[in-house]
C-alpha positions as CSV (number, residue, x, y, z in Angstrom):
1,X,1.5,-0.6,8.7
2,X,3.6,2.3,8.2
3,X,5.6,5.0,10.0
4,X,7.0,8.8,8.0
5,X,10.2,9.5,7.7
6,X,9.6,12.2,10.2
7,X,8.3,9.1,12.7
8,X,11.1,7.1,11.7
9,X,13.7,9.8,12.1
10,X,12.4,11.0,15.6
11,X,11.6,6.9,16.7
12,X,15.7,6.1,16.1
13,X,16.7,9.7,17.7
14,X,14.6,9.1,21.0
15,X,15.3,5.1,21.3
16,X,18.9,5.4,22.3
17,X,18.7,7.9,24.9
18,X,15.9,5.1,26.8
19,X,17.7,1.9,26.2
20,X,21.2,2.3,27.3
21,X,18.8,2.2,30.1
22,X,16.4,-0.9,29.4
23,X,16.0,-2.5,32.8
24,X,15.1,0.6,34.0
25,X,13.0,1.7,31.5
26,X,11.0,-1.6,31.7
27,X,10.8,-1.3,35.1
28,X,9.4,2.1,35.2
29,X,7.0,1.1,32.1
30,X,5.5,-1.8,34.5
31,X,5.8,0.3,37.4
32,X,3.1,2.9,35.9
33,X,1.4,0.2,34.2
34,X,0.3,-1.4,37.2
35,X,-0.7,2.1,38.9
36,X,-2.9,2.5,36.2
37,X,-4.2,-0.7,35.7
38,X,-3.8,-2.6,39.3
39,X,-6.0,-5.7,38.1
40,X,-3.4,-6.1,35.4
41,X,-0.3,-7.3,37.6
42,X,-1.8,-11.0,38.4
43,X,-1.0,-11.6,34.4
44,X,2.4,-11.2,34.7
45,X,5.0,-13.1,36.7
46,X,6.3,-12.2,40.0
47,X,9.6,-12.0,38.8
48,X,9.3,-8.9,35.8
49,X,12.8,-9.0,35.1
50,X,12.4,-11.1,32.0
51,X,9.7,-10.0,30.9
52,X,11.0,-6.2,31.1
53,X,14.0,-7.6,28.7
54,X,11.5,-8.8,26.2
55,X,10.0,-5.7,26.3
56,X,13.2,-4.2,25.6
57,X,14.0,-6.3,23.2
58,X,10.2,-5.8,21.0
59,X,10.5,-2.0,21.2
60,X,14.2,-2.2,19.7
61,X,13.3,-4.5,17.3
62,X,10.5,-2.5,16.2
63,X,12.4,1.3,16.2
64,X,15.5,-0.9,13.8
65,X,12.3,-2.1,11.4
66,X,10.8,1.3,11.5
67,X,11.6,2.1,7.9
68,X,10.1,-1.3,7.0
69,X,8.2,-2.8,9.3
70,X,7.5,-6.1,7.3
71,X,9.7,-8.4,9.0
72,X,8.3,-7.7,12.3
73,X,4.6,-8.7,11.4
74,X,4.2,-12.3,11.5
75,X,6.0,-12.1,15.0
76,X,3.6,-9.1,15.8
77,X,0.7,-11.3,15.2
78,X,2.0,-14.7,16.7
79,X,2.5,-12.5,20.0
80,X,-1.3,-11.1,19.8
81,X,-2.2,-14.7,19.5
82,X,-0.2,-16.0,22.4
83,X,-1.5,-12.7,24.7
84,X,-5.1,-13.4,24.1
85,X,-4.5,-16.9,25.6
86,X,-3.5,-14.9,28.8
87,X,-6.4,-13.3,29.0
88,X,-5.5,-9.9,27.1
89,X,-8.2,-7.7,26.1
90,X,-8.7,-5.1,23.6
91,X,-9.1,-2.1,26.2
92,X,-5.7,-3.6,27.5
93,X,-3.7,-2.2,24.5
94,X,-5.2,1.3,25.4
95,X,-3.5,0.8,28.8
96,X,-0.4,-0.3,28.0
97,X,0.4,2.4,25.1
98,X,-0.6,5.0,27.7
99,X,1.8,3.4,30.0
100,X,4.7,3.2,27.5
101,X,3.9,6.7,26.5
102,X,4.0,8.1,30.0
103,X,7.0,6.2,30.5
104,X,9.1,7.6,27.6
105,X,7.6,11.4,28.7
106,X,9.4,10.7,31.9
107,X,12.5,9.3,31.2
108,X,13.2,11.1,28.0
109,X,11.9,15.0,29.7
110,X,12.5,18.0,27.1
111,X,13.6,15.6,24.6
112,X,10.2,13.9,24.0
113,X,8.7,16.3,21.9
114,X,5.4,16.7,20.1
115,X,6.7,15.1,17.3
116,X,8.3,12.3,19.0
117,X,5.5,11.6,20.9
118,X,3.5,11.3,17.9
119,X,6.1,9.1,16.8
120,X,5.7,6.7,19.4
121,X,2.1,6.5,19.5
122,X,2.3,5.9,15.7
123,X,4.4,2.7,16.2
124,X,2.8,2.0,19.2
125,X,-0.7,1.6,17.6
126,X,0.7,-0.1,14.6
127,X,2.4,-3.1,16.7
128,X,-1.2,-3.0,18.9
129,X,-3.2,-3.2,16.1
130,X,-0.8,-6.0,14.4
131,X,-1.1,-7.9,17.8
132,X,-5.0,-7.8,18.2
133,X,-5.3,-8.6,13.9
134,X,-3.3,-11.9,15.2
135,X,-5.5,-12.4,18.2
136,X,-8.3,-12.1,16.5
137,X,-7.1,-15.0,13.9
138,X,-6.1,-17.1,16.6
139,X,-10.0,-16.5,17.9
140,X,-11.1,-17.7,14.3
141,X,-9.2,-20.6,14.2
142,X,-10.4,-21.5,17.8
143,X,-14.0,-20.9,17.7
């Protein structure tokens, strides 16, 4: 799994400007989510506060990785493991990147380009891929 430079660069340039607003980010992410994807909302918790922070928290972690996404992997995969217990499906990652990309259209405007929408996409189906690889193991080990 592995992002350009030009992913990388435009990834780092477009993070900032959406996390000095996180809550709100993750709120409209889960907002558009759901209007999307209505029967998603009973597998997540009433209270989406935390889980908007961990969002938060997976994307940033990702964007500082970008140039070297090893170290985020094995977390990657435990995750996809742990989400397949919850019922997540493969179409579900489909959803959710739409969602996110949606998201970052609106709250970033004229500075979510082409190219950074590419970007995110890129990282977004390397981490979903990553995810349903550690799924998929956790199916293995299980069946």
């Amino acid at each position: 799994m592995s992002l350009t430079q030009d992913n990388i660069r435009d990834l780092r340039a477009t993070w900032p400007l959406v996390s000095r607003d996180a809550d709100g980010m993750a709120a409209a992410f889960y907002a558009e989510l759901f209007r999307i994807a209505p029967e998603l909302r009973p597998m997540f918790p009433a209270d989406l506060a935390p889980q908007g922070r961990k969002l938060a928290t997976a994307l940033d972690l990702v964007v500082r990785h970008a140039g070297n996404l090893a170290p985020v992997l094995a977390p990657l995969r435990v995750m996809g493991a742990r989400h397949d217990g919850y019922g997540v499906e493969a179409a579900h990652y489909a959803l959710v990147g739409q969602a996110l990309i949606a998201t970052l259209r609106a709250r970033l405007g004229a500075a979510f380009t082409a190219a950074a929408e590419e970007a995110w996409a890129t990282a977004y189906a390397a981490v979903a891929a990553t995810m349903q690889a550690g799924a998929a193991e956790a199916a293995r080990r299980t069946a």
